[in-house]
C-alpha positions as CSV (number, residue, x, y, z in Angstrom):
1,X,60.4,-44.3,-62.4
2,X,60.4,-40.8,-62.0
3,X,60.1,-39.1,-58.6
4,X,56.8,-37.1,-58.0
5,X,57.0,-33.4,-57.4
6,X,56.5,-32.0,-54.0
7,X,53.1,-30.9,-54.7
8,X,52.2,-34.7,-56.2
9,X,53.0,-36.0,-52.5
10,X,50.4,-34.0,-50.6
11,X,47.5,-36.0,-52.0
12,X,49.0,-39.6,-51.4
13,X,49.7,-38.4,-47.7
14,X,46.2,-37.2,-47.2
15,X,44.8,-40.6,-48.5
16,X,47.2,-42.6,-46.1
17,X,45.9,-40.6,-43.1
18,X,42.3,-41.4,-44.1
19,X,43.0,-45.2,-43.7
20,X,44.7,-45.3,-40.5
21,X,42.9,-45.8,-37.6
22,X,41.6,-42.7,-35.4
23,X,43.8,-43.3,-32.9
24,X,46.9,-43.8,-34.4
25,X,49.8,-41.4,-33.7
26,X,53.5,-41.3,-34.2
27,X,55.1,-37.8,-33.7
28,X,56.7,-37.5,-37.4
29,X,55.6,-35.9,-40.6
30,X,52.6,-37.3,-42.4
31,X,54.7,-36.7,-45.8
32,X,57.2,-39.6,-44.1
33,X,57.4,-43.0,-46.9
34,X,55.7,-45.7,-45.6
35,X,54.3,-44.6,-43.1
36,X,52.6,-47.1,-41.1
37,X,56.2,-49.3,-41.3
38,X,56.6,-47.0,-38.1
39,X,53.7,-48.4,-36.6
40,X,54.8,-49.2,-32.7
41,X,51.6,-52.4,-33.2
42,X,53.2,-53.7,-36.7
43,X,56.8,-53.7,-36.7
44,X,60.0,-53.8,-34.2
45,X,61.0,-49.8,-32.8
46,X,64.6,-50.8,-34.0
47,X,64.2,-47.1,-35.1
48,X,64.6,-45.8,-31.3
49,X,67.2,-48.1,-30.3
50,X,69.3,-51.0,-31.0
51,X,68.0,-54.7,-30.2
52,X,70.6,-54.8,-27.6
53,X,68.3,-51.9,-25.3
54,X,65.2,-54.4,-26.3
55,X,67.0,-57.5,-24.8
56,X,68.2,-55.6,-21.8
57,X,65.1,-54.1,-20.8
58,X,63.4,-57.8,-21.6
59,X,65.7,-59.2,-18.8
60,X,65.1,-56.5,-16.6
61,X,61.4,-57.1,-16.6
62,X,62.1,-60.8,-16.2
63,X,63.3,-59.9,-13.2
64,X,61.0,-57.5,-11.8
65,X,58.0,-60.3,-12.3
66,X,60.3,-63.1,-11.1
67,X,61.2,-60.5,-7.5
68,X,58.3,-59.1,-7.1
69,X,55.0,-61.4,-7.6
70,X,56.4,-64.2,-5.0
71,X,57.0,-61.8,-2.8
72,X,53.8,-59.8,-2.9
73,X,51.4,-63.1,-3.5
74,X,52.9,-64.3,-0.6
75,X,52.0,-61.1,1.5
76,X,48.5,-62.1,0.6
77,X,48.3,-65.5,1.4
78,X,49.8,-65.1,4.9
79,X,47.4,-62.4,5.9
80,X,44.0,-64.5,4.8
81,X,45.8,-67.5,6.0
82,X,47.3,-66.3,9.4
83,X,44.4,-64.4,11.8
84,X,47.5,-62.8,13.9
85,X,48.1,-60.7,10.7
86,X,44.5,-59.2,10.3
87,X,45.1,-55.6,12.0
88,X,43.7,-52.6,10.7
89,X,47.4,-51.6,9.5
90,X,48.0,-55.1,7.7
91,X,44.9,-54.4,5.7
92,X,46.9,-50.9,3.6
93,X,50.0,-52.9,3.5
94,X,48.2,-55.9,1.6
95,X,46.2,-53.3,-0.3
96,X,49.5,-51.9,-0.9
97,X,50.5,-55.7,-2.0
98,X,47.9,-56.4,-4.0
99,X,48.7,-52.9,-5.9
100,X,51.7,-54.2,-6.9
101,X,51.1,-57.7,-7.6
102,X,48.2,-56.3,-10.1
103,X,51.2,-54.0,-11.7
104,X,53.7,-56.9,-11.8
105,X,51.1,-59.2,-13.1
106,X,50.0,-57.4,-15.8
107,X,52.3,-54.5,-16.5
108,X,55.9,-55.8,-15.9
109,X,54.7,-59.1,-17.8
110,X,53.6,-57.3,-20.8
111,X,56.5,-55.4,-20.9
112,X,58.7,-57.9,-20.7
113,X,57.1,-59.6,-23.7
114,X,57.0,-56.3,-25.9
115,X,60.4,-56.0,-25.2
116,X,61.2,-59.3,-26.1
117,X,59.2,-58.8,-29.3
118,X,60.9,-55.3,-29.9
119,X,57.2,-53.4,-30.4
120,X,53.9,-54.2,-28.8
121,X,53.0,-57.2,-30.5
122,X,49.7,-57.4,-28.6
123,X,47.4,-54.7,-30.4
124,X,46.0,-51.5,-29.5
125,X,43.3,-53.4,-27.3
126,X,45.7,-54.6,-25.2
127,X,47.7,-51.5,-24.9
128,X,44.4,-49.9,-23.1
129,X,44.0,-52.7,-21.0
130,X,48.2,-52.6,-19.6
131,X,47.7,-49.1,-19.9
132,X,45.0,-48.5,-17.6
133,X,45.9,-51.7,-15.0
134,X,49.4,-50.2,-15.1
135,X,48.7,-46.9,-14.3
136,X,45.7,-48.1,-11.7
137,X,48.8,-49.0,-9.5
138,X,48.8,-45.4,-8.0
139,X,46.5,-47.0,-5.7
140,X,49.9,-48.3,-4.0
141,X,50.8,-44.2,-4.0
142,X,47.8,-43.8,-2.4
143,X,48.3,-47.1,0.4
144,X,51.8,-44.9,1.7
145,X,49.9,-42.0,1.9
146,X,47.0,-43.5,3.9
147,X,49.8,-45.4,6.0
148,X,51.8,-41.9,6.9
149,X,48.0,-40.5,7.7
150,X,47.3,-43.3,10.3
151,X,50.7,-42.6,11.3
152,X,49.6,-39.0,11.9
153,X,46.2,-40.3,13.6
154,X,47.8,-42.2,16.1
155,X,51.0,-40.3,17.0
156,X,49.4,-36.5,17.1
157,X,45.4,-37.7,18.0
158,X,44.2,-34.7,15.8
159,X,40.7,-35.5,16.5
160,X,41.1,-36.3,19.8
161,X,40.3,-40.0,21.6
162,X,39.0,-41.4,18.0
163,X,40.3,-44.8,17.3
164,X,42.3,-45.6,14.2
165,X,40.3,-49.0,13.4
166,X,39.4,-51.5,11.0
167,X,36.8,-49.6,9.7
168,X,38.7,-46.7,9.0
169,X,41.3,-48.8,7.6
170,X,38.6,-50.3,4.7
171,X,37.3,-46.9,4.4
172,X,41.2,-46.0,3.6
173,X,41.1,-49.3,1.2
174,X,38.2,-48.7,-0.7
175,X,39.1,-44.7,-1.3
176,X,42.2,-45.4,-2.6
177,X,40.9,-48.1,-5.4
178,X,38.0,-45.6,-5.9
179,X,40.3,-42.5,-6.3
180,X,42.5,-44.2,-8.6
181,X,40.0,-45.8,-10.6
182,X,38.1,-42.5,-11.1
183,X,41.0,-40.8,-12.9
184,X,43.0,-43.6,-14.7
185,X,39.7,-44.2,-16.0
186,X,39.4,-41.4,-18.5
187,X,41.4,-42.4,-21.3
188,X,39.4,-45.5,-21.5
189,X,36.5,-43.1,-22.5
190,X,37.9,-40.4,-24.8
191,X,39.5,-37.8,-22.4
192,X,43.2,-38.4,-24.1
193,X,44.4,-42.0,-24.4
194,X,46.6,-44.7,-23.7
195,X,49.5,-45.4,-26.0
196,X,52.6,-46.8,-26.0
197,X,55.4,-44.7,-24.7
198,X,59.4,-44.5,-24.8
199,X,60.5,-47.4,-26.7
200,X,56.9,-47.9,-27.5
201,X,56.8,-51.7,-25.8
202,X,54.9,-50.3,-22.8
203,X,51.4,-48.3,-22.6
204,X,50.2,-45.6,-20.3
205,X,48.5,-42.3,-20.5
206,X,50.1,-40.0,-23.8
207,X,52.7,-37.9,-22.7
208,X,55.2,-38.3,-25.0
209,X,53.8,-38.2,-28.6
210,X,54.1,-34.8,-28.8
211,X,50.0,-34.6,-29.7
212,X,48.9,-31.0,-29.2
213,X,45.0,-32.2,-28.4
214,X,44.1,-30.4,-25.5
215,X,42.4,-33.1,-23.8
216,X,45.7,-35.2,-24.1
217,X,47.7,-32.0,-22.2
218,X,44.8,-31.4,-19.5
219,X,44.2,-35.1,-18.7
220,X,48.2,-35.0,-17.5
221,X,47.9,-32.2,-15.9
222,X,44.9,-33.4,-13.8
223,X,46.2,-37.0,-13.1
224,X,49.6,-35.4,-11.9
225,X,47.2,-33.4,-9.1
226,X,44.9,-35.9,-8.0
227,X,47.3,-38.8,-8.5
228,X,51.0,-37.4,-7.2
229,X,51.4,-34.0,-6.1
230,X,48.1,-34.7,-3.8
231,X,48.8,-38.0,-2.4
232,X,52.5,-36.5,-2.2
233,X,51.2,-33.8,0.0
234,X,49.9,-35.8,2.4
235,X,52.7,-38.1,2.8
236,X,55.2,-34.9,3.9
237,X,52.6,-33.1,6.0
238,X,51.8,-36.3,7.7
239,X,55.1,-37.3,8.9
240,X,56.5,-33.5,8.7
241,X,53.5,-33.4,12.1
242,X,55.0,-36.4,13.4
243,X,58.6,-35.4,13.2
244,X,57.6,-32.5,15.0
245,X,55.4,-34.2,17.7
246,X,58.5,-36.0,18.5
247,X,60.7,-32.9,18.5
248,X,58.7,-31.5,20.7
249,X,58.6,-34.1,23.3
250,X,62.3,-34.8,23.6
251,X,62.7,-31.0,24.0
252,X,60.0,-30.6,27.1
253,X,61.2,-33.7,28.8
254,X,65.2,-35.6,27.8
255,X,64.4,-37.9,30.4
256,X,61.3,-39.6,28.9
257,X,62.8,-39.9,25.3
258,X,63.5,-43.1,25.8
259,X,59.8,-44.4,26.4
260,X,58.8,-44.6,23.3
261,X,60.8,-46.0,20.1
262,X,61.4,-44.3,16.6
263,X,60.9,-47.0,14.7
264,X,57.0,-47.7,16.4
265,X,56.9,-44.6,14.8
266,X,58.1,-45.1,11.2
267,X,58.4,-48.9,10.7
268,X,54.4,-49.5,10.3
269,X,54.9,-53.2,9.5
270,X,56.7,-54.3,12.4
271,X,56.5,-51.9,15.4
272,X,58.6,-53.8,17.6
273,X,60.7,-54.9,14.9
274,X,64.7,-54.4,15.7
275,X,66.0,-53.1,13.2
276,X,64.4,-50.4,10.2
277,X,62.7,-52.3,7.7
278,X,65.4,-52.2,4.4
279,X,62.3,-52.3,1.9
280,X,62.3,-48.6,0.6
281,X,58.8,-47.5,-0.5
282,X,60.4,-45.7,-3.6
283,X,60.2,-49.5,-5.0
284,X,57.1,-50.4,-4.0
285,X,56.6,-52.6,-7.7
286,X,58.8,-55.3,-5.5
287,X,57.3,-56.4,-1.7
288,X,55.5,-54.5,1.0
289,X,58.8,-55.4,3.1
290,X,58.3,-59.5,4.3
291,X,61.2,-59.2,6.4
292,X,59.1,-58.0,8.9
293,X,59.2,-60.7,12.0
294,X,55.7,-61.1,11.6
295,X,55.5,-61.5,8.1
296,X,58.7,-63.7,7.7
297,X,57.7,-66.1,10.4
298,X,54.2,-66.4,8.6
299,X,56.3,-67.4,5.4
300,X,58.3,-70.1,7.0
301,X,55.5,-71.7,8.6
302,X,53.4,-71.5,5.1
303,X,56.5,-73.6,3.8
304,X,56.2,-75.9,7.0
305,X,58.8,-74.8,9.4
306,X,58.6,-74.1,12.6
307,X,59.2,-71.0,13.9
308,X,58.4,-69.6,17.8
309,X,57.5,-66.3,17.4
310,X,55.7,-66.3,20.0
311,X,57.8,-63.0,21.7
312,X,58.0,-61.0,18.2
313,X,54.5,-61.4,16.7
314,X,53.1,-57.9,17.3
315,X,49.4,-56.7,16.5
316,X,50.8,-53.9,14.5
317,X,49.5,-51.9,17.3
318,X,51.3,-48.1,18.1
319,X,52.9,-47.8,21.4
320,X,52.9,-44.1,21.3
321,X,51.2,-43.2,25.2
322,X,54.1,-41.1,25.9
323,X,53.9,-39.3,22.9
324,X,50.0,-38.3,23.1
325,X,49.8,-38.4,27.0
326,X,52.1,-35.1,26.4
327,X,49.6,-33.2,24.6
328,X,51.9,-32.0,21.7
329,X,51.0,-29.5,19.8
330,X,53.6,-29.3,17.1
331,X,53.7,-25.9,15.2
């Protein structure tokens, strides 16, 4: 058959916008040849990269959910299990767990069977639903950031003789699941929308599909303030003032350094804890850091072994007297 003219083509492209759904969006031309073929909830993205990159990621995801919800569920259990473990510092860290387990659970699952299925087989419904629990986990961004701002609490009294306690601790809690919820929330309702992204077997906010709605470009712009640079913020000034504090104590007086320890400082977990804990908080989609003496022992005796931990069970508890008894005043 004879090819239509240019100008024959417009009307047959207008008609197959009209029948797609609002939402639907894929950065090329409308002109393209079948185009809902490129669809990333109807057929495999073998368009963006080979099956190969699909299988790869497929297996990576396996592992992340295989690492990281054992580890994380476990962090859970012990701390509503073991009474020890219920200190107002324990309760961010199993926030902070419970962040990531809801990521792991939901996110890196769904991932890993998109990836397996080279598109997002599950439908646009479900890409809202991975798509908002997904991003929701900045409420583990926002756990660190409480974390360095008890840190600050404690180590620099700001506001004098007040307590850092439980309550403050569930006030920490609940803001962060608030905070987060309030702006990962949006998209759910209109203000831009979540669609799946890079090799289009994962959903989160649009920032890649090249739309030019403004809503799409001032929703990123608002969750990168209130959800990164913000929490960010507080993470560096908090332990930028503790750094200091410290500074400034070994500088007035070399020959009390060695009353107070770093890492009651900086390990929040396990204050008296030996060694650094190795569990960097740049991966915080794996544990909340169960090597931890207090955590690890819990763990053995949930699996029935016995364990004396009598003299390295700590109550998460600051020893930081020197430090504050010296009135710092960091600049």
């Amino acid at each position: 058959p004879r090819t239509p003219v240019w100008g024959q083509q417009r009307p047959k492209a207008r008609e197959m916008r009209d029948e797609l759904p609002e939402d639907f969006y894929i950065p090329v031309s409308l002109e393209t040849t079948n185009l809902t073929a490129l669809s990333p909830f109807l057929v495999p993205q073998t368009h963006l990269g080979s099956p190969g990159i699909f299988r790869a990621m497929a297996a990576f995801m396996f592992l992340l959910v295989v690492l990281g919800a054992p580890v994380n569920a476990l962090t859970v259990l012990c701390t509503a299990k073991y009474k020890k473990l219920r200190s107002h510092l324990n309760y961010i860290l199993v926030n902070l767990a419970v962040a990531n387990l809801l990521v792991v659970c939901v996110g890196s699952t769904t991932a890993f069977y998109s990836f397996s299925q080279m598109y997002f087989a599950l439908g646009p419904l479900a890409c809202k639903i991975e798509g908002f629990t997904a991003t929701l986990g900045i409420t583990a961004l926002w756990s660190l950031a409480i974390i360095s701002w008890e840190r600050w609490f404690v180590v620099c009294k700001p506001f004098g003789n007040i307590k850092f306690d439980g309550k403050l601790a569930m006030a920490g809690v609940v803001f962060a699941w608030v905070w987060a919820c309030a702006w990962t929330a949006p998209p759910i309702f209109g203000w831009s929308r979540y669609w799946p992204h890079g090799l289009k077997t994962s959903c989160g906010p649009d920032v890649f599909s090249g739309s030019s709605d403004p809503g799409v470009q001032s929703y990123m712009v608002v969750l990168m303030v209130t959800c990164c640079f913000f929490p960010l913020s507080v993470i560096i000034f908090c332990y930028l003032q503790v750094w200091l504090a410290i500074r400034a104590v070994r500088t007035r007086d070399r020959n009390r350094v060695t009353i107070y320890s770093p890492i009651n400082i900086y390990n929040p977990v396990c204050p008296r804890c030996p060694r650094v804990c190795p569990c960097p908080p740049s991966v915080p989609s794996l544990s909340v850091c169960p090597s931890a003496p207090q955590f690890r022992n819990c763990i053995l005796q949930l699996f029935g072994k016995k364990v004396d931990d009598g003299s390295e069970v700590s109550t998460s508890r600051t020893e930081v007297s020197s430090v504050s008894n010296s009135s710092v005043s960091p600049a």
